[in-house]
C-alpha positions in Angstrom: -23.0 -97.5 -127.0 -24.4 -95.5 -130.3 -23.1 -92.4 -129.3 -19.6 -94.1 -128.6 -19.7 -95.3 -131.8 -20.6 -92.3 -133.9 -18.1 -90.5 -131.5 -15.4 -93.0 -132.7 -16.3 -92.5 -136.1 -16.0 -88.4 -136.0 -12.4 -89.1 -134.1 -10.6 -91.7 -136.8 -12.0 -88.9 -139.7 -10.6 -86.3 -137.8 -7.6 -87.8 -137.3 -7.0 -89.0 -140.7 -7.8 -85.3 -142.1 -5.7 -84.0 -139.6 -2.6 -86.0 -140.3 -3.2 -85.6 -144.6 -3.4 -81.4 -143.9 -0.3 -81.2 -141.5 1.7 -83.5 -144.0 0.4 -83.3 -147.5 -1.4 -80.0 -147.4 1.3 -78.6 -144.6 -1.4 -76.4 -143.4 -0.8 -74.2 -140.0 -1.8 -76.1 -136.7 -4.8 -73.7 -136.4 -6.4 -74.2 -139.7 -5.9 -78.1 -139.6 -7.8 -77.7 -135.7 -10.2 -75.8 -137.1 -10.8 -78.2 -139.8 -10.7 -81.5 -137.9 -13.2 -80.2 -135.1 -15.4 -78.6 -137.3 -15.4 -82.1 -139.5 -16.0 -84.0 -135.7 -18.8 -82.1 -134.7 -20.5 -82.1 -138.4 -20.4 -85.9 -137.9 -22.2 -86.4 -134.6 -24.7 -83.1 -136.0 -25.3 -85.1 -139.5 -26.0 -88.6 -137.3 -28.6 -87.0 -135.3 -30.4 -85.1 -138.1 -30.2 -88.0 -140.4 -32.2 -90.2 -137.3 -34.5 -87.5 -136.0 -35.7 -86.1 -138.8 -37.7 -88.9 -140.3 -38.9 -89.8 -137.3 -40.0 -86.7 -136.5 -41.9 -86.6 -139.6 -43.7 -90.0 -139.3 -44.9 -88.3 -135.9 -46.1 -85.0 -137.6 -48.1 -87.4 -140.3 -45.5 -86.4 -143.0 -44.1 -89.3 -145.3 -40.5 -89.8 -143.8 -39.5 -90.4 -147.7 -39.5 -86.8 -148.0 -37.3 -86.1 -145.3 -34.6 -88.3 -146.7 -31.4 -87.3 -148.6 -31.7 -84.2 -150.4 -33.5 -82.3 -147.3 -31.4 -83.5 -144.8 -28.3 -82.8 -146.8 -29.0 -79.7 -147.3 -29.9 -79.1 -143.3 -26.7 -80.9 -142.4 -24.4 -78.6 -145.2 -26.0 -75.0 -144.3 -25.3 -76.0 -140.6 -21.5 -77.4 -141.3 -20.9 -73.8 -142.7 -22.1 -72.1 -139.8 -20.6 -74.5 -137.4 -17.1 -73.8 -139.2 -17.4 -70.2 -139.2 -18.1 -70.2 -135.4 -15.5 -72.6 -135.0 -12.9 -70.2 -136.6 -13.9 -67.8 -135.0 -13.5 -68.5 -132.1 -10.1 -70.5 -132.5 -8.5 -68.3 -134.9 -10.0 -64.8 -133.6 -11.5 -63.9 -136.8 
């Protein structure tokens, strides 16, 4: 039921960032798929660091504080650059 949820969530902002950069931004097909999965897939990768992460701390006998928003941000925005690279690379052949 989570998942579905979370799922959902990365499909409506994928869908709504795919229709702004094929109408506003007229962007080719392939950069707006690149885009939109990339931004689907950081989602559901931001949701599970954002819950695992703290608890993963509490279990270690860290203070879960420490784990909250500036180290999982950064976790979550050195991974959306490599999952975008990978992403384009392998859609666009680059």
């Amino acid at each position: 039921m989570l998942f579905t949820l979370i799922a959902a969530c990365g499909i409506v902002l994928s869908a709504c960032n795919f229709a702004m950069l094929m109408l506003l931004d007229k962007v080719g097909l392939g950069v707006a798929g690149v885009v939109c999965i990339t931004l689907f897939i950081t989602v559901i990768f931001a949701r599970f660091v954002g819950c695992t992460l703290p608890i993963l701390a509490k279990r270690i006998g860290f203070d879960p504080a420490v784990m909250a928003s500036p180290f999982i941000t950064t976790i979550v925005d050195a991974c959306s650059l490599l999952i975008y690279f990978r992403v384009a690379g392998i859609l666009l052949g680059i």
